[in-house]
DRENGU-176808 format. One line per 4 residues: number of its first residue (from 1); their letters; for each residue y, z, x of C-alpha. Coordinates in steps of 0.001 Angstrom, whole numbers, plus 524288, in hexadecimal, padded with zeros to 5 digits. Layout:
% residues N
NUM> a> Y:Z:X; ...
***
This chain:
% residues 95
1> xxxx> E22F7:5DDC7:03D86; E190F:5E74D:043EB; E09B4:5E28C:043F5; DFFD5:5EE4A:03FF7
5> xxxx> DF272:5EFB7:0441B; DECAD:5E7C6:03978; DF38F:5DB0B:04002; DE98C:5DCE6:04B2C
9> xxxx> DDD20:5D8B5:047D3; DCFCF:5DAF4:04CBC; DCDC7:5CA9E:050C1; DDAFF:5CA7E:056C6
13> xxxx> DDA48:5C6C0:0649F; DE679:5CE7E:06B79; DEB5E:5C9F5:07ABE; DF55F:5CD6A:0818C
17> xxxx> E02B9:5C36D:07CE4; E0883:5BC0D:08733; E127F:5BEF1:09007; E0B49:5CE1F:0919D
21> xxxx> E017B:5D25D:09B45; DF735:5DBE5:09CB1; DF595:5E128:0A958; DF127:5EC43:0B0F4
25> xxxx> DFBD1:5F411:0B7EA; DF54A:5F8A5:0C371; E015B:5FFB7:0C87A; E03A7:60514:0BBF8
29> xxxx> DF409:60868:0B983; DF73C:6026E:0AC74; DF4F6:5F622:0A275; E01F5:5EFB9:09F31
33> xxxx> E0858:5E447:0974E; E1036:5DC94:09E42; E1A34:5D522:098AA; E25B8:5CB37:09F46
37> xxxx> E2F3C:5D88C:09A36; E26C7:5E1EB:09F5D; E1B23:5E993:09D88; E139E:5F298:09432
41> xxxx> E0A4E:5FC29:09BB0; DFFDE:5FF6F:09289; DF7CE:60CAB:08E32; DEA6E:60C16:090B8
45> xxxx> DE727:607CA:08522; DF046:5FCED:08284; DEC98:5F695:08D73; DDCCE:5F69D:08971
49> xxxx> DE038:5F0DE:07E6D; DE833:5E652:083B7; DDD1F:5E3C4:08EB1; DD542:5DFFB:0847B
53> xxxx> DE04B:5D653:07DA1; DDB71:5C8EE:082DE; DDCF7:5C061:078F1; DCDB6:5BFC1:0771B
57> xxxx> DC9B5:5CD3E:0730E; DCC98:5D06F:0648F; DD240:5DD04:06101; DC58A:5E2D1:05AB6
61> xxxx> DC0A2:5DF0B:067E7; DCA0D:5E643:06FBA; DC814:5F28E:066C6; DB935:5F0CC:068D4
65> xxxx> DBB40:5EF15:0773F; DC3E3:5FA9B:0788C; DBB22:6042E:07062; DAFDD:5FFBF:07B0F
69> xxxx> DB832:60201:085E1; DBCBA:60EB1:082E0; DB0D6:61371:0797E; DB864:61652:06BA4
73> xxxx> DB908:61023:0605C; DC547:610C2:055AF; DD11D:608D9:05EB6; DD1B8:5FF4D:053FF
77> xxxx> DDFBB:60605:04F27; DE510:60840:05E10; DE1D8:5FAF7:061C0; DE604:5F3DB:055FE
81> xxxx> DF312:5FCE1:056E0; DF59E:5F941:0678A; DF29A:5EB2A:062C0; DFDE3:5EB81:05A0E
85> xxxx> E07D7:5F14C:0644A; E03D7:5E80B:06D40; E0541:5DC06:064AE; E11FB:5E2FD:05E2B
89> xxxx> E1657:5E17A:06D9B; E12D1:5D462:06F78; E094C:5D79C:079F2; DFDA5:5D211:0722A
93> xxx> DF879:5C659:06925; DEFF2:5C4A1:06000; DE63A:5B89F:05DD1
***
């Protein structure tokens, strides 16, 4: 069964599962996931999001952080929506 956005909430504390990595790539000039079957190179902004995935930072957090970063506001939706791929793929958990 597929999770939606509304499975994600604000106080959730996402980090990356284990048995995937976040690295740089320098070679590649690129964030990926690495996994033991391979490895997911990431868009720009999959991999700030995922940066930011500690285990200690809560999703409104992230959002907050990001909007500062990048001065915007509004990327509840986009984040809320890459959170689900990315726990839909196993590549992050919730607390």
């Amino acid at each position: 069964m597929s999770e939606n956005t509304s499975d994600i909430l604000a106080t959730h504390k996402p980090t990356i599962a284990n048995g995937f990595r976040l690295q740089f790539e320098e070679a590649q000039d690129t964030w990926v996931l690495l996994y033991p079957e391979g490895m997911v190179k990431l868009n720009p902004s999959a991999s700030e999001i995922l940066q930011r995935c500690d285990g200690k930072a809560c999703v409104s957090d992230i959002i907050k952080s990001l909007e500062t970063t990048f001065d915007t506001s509004g990327l509840t939706d986009d984040v809320h929506a890459f959170l689900t791929i990315a726990r839909e793929q196993h590549w992050l958990t919730l607390d």
